[in-house]
NUDREN-119330 format. One line per field, with one value per residue (C-alpha): residue number from 1; residue in three letters; x, y, z. Coordinates in nm, 2 decimals, padded with zeros to 4 digits. Each point is the difference from the previous one (the first is absolute). Example, Ala and Ser with C-alpha at 12.3 -4.5 7.8 and 13.67 -1.06 7.14 Angstrom:
NUDREN-119330
figu = 1;2
ketor = Ala;Ser
u = 01.23;00.14
v = -00.45;00.34
w = 00.78;-00.07
This chain:
NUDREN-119330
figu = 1;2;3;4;5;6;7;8;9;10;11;12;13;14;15;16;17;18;19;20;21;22;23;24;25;26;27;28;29;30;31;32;33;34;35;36;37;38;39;40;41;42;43;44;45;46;47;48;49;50;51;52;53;54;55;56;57;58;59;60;61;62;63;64;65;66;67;68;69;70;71;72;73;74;75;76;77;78;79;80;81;82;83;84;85;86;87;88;89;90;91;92;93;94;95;96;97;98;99;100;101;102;103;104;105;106;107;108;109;110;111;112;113;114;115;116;117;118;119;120;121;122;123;124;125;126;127;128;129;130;131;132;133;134;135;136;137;138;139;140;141;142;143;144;145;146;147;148;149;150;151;152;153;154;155;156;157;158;159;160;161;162;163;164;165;166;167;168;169;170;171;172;173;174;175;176;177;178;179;180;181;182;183;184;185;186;187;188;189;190;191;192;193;194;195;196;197;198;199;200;201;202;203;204;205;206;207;208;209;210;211;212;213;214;215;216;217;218;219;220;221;222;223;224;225;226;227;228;229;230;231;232;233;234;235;236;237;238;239;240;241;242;243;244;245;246;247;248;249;250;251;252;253;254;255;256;257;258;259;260;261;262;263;264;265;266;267;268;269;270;271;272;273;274;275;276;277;278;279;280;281;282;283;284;285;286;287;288;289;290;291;292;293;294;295;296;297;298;299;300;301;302;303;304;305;306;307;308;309;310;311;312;313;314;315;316;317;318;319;320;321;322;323;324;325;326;327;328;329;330;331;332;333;334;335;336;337;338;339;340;341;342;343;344;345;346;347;348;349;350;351;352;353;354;355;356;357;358;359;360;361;362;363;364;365;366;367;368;369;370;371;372;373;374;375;376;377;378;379;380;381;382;383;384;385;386;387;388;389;390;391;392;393;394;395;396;397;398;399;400;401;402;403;404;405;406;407;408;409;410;411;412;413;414;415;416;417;418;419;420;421;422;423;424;425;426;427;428;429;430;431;432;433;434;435;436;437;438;439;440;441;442;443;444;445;446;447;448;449;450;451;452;453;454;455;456;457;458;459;460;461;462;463;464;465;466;467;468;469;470;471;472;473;474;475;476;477;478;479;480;481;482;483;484;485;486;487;488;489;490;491;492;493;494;495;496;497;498;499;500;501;502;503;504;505;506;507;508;509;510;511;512
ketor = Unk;Unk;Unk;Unk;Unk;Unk;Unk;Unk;Unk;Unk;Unk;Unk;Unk;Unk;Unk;Unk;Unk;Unk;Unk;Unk;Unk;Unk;Unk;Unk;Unk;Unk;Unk;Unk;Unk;Unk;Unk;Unk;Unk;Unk;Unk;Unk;Unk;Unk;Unk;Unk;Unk;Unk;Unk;Unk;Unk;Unk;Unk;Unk;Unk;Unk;Unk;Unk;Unk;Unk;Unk;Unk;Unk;Unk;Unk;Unk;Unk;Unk;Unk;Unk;Unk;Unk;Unk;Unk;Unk;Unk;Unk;Unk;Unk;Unk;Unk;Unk;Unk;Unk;Unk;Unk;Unk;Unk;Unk;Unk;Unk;Unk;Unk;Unk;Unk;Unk;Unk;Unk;Unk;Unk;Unk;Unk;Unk;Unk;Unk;Unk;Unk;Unk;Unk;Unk;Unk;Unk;Unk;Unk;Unk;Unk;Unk;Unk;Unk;Unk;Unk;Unk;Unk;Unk;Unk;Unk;Unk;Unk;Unk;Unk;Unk;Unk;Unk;Unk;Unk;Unk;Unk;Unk;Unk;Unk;Unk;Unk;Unk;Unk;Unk;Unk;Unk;Unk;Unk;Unk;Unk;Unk;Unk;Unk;Unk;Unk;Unk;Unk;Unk;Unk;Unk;Unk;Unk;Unk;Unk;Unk;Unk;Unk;Unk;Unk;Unk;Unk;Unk;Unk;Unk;Unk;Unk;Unk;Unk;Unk;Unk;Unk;Unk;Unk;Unk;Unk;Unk;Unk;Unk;Unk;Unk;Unk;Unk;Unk;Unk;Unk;Unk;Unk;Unk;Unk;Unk;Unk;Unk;Unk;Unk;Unk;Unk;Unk;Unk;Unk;Unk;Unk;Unk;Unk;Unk;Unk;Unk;Unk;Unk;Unk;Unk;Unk;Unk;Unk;Unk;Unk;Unk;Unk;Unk;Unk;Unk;Unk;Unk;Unk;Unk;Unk;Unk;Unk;Unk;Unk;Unk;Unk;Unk;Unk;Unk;Unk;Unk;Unk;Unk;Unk;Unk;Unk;Unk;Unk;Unk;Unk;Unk;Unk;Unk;Unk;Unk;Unk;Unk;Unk;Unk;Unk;Unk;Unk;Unk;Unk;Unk;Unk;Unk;Unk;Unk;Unk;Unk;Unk;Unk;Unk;Unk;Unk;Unk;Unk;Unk;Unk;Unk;Unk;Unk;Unk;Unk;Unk;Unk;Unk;Unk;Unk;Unk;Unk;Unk;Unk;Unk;Unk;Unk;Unk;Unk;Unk;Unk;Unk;Unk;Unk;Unk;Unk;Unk;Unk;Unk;Unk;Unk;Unk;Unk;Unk;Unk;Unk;Unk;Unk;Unk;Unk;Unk;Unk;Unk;Unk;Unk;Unk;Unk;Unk;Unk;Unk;Unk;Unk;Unk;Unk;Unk;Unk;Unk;Unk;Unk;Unk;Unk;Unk;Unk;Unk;Unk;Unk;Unk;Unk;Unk;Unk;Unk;Unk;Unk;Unk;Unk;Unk;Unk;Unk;Unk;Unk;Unk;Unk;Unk;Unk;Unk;Unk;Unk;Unk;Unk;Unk;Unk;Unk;Unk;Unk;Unk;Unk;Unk;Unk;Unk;Unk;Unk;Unk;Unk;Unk;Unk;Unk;Unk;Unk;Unk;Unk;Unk;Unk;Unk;Unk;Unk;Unk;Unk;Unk;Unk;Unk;Unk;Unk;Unk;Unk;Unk;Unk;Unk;Unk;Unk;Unk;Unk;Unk;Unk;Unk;Unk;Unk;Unk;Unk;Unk;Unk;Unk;Unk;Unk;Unk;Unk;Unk;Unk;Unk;Unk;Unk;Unk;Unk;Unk;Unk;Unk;Unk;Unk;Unk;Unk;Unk;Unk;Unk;Unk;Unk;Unk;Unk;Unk;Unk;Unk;Unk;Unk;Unk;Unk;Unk;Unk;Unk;Unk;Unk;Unk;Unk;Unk;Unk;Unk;Unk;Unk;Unk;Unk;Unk;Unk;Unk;Unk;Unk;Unk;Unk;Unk;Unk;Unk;Unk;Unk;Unk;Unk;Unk;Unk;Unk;Unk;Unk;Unk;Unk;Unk;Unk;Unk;Unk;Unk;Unk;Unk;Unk;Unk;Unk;Unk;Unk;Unk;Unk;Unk;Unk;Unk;Unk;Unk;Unk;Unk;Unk;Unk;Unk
u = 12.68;-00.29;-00.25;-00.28;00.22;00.06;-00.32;-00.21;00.27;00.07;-00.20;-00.06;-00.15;-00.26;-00.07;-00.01;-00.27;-00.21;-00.02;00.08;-00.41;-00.04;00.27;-00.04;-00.38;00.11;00.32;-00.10;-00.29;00.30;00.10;00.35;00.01;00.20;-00.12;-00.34;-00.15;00.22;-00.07;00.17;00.17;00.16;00.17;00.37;00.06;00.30;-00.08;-00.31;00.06;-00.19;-00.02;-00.29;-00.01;-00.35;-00.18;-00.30;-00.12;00.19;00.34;00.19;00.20;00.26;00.01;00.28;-00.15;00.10;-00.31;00.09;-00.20;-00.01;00.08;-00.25;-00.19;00.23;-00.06;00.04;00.33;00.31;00.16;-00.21;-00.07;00.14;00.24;-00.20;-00.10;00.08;-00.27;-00.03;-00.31;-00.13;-00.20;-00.24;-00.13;-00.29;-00.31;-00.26;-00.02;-00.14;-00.28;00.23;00.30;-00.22;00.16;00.30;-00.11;00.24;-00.17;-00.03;00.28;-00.14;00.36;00.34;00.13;-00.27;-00.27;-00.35;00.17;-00.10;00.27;-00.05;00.21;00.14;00.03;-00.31;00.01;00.09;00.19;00.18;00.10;00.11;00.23;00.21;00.05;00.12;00.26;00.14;00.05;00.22;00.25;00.12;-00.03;-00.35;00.08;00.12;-00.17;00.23;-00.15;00.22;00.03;00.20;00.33;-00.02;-00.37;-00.13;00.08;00.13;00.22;00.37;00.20;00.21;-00.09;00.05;00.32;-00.19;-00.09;-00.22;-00.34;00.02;-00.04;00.23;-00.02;-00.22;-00.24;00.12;00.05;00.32;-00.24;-00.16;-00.34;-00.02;00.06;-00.03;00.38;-00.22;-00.24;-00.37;-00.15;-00.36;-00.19;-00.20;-00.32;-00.14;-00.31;00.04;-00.26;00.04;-00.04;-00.27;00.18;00.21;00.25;00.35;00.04;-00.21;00.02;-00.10;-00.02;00.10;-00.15;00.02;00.36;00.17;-00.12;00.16;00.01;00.03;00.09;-00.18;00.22;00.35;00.30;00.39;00.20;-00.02;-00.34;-00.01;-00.32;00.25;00.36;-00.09;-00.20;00.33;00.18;-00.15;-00.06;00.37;00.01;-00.24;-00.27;-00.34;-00.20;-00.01;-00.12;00.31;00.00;-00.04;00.03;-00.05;-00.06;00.22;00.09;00.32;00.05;00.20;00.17;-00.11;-00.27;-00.37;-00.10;-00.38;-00.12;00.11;-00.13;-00.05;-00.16;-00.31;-00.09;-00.32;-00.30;00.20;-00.20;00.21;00.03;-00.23;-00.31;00.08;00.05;-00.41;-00.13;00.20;-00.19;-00.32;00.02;00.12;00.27;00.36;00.28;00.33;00.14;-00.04;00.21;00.24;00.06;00.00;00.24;00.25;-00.08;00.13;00.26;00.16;-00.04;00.20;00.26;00.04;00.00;00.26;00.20;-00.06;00.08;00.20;-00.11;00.17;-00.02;-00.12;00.22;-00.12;00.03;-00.25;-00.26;-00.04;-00.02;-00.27;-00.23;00.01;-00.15;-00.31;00.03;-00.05;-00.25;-00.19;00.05;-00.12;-00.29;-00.13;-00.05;-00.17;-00.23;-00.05;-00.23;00.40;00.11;-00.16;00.23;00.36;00.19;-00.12;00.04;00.39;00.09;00.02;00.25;00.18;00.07;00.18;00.21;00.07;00.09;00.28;00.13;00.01;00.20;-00.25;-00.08;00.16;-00.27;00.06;-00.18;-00.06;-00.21;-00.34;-00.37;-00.07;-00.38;-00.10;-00.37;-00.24;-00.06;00.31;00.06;-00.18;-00.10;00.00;-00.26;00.27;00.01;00.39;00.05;00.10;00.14;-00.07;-00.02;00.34;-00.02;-00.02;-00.22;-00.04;-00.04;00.36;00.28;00.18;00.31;-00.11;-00.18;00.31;00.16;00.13;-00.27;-00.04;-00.20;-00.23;-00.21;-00.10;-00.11;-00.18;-00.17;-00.17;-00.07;-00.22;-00.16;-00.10;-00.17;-00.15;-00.22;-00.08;-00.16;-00.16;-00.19;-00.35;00.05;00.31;00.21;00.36;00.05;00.02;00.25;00.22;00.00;00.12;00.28;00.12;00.02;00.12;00.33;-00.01;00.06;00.24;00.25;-00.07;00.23;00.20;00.04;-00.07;-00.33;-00.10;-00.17;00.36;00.04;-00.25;00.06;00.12;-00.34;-00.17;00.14;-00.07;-00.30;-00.11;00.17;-00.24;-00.29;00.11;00.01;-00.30;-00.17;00.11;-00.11;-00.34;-00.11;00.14;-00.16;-00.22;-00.20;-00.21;00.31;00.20;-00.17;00.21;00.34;-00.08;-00.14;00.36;00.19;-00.22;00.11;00.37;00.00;-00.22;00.14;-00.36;-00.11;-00.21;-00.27;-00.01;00.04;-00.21;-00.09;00.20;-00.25;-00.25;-00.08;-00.13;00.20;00.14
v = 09.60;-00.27;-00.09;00.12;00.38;00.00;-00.16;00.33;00.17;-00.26;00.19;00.33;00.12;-00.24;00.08;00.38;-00.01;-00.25;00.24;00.32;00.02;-00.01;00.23;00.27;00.04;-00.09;00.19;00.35;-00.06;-00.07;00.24;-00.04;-00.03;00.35;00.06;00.09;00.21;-00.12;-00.32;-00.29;-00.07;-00.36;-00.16;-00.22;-00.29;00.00;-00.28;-00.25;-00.28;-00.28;00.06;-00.29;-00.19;00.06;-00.38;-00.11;00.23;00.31;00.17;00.32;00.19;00.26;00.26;00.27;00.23;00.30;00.23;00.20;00.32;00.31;00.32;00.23;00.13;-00.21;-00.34;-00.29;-00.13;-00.10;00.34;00.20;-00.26;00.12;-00.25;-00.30;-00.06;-00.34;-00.15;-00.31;-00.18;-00.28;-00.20;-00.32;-00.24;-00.23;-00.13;00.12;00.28;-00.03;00.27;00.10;00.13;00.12;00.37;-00.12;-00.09;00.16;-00.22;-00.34;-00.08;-00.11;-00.09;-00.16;-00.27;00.18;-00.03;-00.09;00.10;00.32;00.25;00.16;00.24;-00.25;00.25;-00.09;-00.36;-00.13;-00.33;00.22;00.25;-00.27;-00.13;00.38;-00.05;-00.37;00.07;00.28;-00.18;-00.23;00.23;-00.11;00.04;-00.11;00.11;00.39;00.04;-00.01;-00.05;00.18;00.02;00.19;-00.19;-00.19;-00.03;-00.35;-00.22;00.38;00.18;-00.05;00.21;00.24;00.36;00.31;00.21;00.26;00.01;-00.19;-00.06;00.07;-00.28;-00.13;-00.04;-00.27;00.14;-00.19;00.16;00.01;00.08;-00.23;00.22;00.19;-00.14;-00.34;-00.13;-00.35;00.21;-00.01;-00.31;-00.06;-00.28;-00.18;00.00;00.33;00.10;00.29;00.24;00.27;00.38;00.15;00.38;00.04;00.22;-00.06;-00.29;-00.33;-00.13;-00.31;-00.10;-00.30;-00.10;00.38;-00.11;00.11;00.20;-00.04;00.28;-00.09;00.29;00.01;00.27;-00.09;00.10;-00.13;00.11;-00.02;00.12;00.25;-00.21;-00.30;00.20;00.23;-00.20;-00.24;00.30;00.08;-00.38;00.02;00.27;-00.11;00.26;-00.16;00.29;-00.20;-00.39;-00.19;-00.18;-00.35;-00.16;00.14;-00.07;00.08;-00.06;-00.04;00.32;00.09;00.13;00.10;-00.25;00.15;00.04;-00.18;00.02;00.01;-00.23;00.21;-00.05;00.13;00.24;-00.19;00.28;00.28;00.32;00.24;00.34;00.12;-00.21;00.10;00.39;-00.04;-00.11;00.27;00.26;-00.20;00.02;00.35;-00.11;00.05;-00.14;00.19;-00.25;-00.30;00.29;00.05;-00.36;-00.01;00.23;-00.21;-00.30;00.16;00.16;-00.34;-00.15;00.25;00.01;-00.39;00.02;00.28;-00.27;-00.26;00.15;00.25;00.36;00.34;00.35;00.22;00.30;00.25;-00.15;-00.31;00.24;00.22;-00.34;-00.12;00.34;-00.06;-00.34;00.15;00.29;-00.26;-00.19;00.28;00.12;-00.41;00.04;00.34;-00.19;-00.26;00.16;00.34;00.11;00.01;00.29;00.32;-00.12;-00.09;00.32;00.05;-00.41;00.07;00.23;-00.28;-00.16;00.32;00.08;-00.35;00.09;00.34;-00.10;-00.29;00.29;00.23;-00.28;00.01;-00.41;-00.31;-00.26;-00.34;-00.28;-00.38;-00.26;00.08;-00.17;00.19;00.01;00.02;00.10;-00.10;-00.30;-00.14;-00.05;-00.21;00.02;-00.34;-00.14;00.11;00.34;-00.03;00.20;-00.22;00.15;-00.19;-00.01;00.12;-00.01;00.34;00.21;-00.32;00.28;00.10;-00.22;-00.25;00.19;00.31;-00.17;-00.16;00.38;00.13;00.26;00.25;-00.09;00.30;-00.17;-00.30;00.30;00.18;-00.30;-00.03;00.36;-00.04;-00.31;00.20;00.26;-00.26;-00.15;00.32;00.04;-00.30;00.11;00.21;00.29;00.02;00.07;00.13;00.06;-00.37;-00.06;00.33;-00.17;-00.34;00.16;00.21;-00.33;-00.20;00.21;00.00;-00.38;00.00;00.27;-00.25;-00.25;00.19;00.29;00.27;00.10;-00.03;00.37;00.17;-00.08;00.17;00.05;-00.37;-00.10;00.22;-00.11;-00.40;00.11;00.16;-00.25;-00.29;00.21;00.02;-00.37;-00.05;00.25;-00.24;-00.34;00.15;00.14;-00.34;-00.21;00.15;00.32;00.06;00.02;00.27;00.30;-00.12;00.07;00.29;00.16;-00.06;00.12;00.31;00.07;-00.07;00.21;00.29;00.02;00.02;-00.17;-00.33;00.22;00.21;-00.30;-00.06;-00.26;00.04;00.09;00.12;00.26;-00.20;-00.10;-00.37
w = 08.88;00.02;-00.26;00.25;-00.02;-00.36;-00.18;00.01;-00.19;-00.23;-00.24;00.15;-00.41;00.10;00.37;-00.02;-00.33;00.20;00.36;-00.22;-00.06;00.38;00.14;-00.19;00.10;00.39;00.06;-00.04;00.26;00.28;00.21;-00.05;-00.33;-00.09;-00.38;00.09;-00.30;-00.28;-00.24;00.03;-00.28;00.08;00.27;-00.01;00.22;00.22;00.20;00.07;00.28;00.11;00.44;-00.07;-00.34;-00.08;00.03;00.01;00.28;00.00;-00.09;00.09;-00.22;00.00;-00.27;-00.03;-00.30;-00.14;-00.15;-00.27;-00.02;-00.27;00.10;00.06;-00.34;-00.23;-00.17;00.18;-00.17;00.11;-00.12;00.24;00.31;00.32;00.20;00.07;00.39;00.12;00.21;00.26;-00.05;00.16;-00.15;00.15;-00.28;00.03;-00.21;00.20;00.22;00.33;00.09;00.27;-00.18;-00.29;00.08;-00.11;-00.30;-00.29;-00.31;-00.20;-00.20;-00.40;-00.15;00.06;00.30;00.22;-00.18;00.16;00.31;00.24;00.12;00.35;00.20;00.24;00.30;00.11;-00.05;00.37;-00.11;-00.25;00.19;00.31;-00.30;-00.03;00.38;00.00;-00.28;00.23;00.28;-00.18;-00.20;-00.30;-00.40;-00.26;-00.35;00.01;00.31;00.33;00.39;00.23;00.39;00.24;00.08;00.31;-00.02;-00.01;-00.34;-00.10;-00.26;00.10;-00.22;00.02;00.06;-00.19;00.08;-00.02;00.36;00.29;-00.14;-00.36;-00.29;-00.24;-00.34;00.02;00.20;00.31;00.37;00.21;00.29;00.27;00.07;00.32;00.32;-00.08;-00.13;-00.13;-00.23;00.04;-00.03;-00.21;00.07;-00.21;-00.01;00.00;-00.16;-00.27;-00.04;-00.28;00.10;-00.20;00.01;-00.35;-00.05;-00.22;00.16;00.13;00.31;00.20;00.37;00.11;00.38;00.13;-00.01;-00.31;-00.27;-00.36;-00.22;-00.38;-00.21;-00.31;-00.22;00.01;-00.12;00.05;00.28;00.39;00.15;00.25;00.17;00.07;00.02;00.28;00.22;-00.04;00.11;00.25;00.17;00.00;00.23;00.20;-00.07;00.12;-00.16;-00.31;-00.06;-00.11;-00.33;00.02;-00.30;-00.37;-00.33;-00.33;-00.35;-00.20;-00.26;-00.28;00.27;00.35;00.14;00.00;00.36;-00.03;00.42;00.26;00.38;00.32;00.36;00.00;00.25;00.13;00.12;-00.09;-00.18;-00.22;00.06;-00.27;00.18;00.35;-00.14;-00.19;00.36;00.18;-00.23;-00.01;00.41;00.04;00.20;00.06;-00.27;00.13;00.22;-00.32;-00.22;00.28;00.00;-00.36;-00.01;00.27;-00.24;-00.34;00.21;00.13;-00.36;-00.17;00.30;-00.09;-00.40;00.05;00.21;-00.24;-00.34;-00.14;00.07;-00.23;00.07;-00.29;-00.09;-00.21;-00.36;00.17;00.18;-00.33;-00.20;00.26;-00.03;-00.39;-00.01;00.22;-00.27;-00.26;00.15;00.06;-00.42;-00.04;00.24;-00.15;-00.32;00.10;00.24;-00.14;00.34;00.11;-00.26;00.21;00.30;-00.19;00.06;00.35;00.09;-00.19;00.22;00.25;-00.14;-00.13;00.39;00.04;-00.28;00.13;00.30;-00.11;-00.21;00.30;00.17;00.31;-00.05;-00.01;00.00;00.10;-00.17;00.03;-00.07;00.11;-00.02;-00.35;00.04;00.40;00.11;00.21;-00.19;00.04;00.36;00.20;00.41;00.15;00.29;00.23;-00.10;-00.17;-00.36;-00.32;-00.35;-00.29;-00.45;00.00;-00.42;00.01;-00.28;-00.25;-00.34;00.05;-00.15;00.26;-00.02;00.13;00.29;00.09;00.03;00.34;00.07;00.24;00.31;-00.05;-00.26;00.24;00.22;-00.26;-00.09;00.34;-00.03;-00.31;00.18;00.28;-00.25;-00.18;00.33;00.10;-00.37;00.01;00.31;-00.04;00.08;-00.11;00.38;-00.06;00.34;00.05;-00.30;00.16;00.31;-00.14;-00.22;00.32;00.21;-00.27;-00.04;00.35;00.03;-00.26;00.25;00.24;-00.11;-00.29;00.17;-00.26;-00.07;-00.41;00.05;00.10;-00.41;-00.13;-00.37;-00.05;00.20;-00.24;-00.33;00.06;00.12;-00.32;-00.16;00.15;-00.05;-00.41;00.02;00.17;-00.29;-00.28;00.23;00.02;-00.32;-00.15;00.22;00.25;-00.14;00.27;00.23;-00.18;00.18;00.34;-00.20;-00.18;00.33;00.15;-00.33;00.04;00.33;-00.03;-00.31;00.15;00.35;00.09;00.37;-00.01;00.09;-00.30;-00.24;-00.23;-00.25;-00.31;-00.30;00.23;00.25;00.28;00.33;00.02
């Protein structure tokens, strides 16, 4: 490890009490900062590296930091903190700001081997940001931080692959995959001008040239991420419905690697589903054949994830076991929205007729690695008119492990479902006609290439429906208020039975 890597650290006492001041008044204002409505009670380096020793002129720094946090109504000591979050930040350093990246601005540091300085998120520094692509297109190791590339891609990682099958990492974090259709990799040039994206979810992302877009995950956690495993997976069979990694970002851990972002092609004019849906509503016009294709597009993705990794069938014991974790979400999701409580018995029953009918013996269910959290927002229809899937980290609240469990394909399906419902709401008037339509051609596509239709399984569809509906409750009281009528309007008809027509807006009388 260099001096440039290590020299942050050296006295990481001394570095956190100097930036402590400014982080804790600039981190809960992110959007993908996960403790929202809790104090911060301190934070716990794990790593700080030096990507540009901060000069004269400017520096860029990499923080791994873990936020310790109470629990809710206790005092904020170490006896009643939850598990600490660990969070990438990124860090530019100069002495003056320029009037330009003032939005960046996170504070002036008063204390310590920054002081005098100004801390900025570097995201939206262009030379910064050119820096993160330039270390990726030449793999190799700074500090704890390790560049990687697809083997057989140019200047590229070269060792050995997992045995656990085409396209998946190894213990390092390193893939045994060339990317798809292209033995040599997929070269990035230099050069290209980065340009930060100004929509903020979970994660940050830049573009670099409308060529490649890097996605930096900002809450991470050890283990292999979904976002960089399945696209691997499917590259290696081939499956063009998903941008193929390029080259990624990691760190060493205790032990599994943390999985920091992840280097794609960038799908250059394309809109996502969610935009093209809006105008389709705003215009009055026809959406059915975009669903069909949608539905050919999941279709093909899960045919090739089914290929790629290992797929179970789910006998009895595992069906019942899968209808009591949406039982207990639901129990979890009554307490914290309590608008939830007058529909709990009706929304269990939902899940009670999945577990009746594994112990009827009427269903084996077959289940496999899936998208985890697919709407309209996640796919993406290129000039050309051609379908993409992408944000393959599934549902980022739920722990890695269970987003890294065979599922089955019914709850990529009822995700689009909810999606559809959700544009239609969105709309004024409200037109359920149009979201009907849309389902119906959806599940159409999908028969198109699977061959079974998701609606010939009706009370799986209807549980992970419900399900994603109970999710989508908790999402939106936490974090979008206003929003929360749209899944409380589909909780009441899945509990009621009632048609769109008759649905009304929970806690009110009047029509959605």
């Amino acid at each position: 490890m260099s001096e440039a890597a290590t020299r942050p650290s050296a006295d990481p006492g001394a570095l956190l009490a100097s930036l402590d001041p400014l982080l804790r008044g600039w981190l809960p204002r992110q959007r993908w900062f996960a403790g929202k409505g809790r104090p911060v009670a301190g934070f716990d380096l794990v790593a700080a590296t030096e990507l540009l020793p901060p000069g004269a002129e400017q520096g860029l720094l990499h923080l791994l930091i873990r936020v310790r946090q109470p629990l809710p109504g206790s005092a904020p000591t170490a006896d009643h903190e939850l598990p600490a979050d660990c969070y990438q930040l990124l860090l530019g350093i100069r002495t003056e700001l320029p009037p330009r990246l003032a939005p960046a601005l996170i504070g002036h540091v008063t204390g310590g081997a920054l002081a005098g300085r100004t801390v900025y998120e570097a995201l939206y520094d262009p030379r910064l940001a050119a820096l993160l692509l330039e270390r990726l297109r030449l793999p190799g190791r700074l500090g704890v931080l390790r560049f990687l590339r697809a083997r057989g891609a140019g200047g590229g990682q070269d060792s050995p692959g997992s045995p656990d099958g085409p396209g998946s990492l190894d213990s390092r974090g390193s893939a045994g995959a060339p990317a798809a259709g292209n033995a040599h990799g997929i070269d990035i040039p230099p050069g290209l001008v980065p340009r930060a994206l100004g929509v903020e979810q979970s994660n940050s992302s830049l573009v670099y040239g409308d060529t490649f877009i890097l996605k930096l995950f900002r809450r991470v956690v050890p283990g292999v991420n979904p976002d960089l495993e399945l696209p691997l997976a499917l590259a290696a069979q081939g499956c063009r419905r998903v941008p193929p990694p390029a080259a990624w970002l990691t760190a060493d851990g205790a032990d599994e690697p943390l999985v920091l972002g992840v280097l794609q092609p960038y799908v250059a004019g394309a809109k996502d589903g969610w935009e093209l849906a809006l105008q389709s509503l705003a215009k009055g016009t026809d959406f059915s054949a975009e669903a069909r294709a949608l539905g050919r597009a999941t279709a093909e993705v899960h045919a090739a994830l089914a290929a790629a990794l290992p797929t179970v069938t789910l006998g009895r014991a595992q069906v019942e076991l899968l209808a009591r974790g949406m039982t207990e979400r639901l129990r979890a999701a009554v307490r914290a929205v309590p608008a939830l409580r007058p529909y709990a018995p009706a929304l269990r029953t939902a899940y009670d007729a999945l577990a009746d009918l594994a112990a009827e013996g009427e269903t084996q269910l077959m289940a496999q690695r899936v998208h985890g959290d697919l709407h309209l927002g996640q796919c993406l229809r290129a000039p050309s008119g051609t379908w993409s899937l992408i944000d393959f980290e599934g549902e980022p609240a739920r722990p890695l492990a269970e987003r890294r469990m065979p599922q089955p394909p019914a709850r990529d399906v009822a995700g689009m479902l909810r999606s559809f419902d959700y544009a239609a709401r969105s709309n004024h008037p409200w037109t359920p006609e149009w979201a009907d339509t849309c389902r119906a051609a959806y599940c159409s596509g999908y028969a198109d290439v699977s061959g079974r239709d998701p609606r010939t399984s009706p009370v799986l569809l209807r549980a992970h429906e419900t399900d994603k509906a109970v999710y989508e409750a908790v999402y939106e009281a936490r974090h979008r208020p206003d929003w929360l009528p749209v899944p409380l309007a589909a909780l009441d008809r899945l509990a009621t039975g009632s048609t769109r027509e008759e649905a009304t807006d929970p806690g009110t009388d009047a029509p959605l």
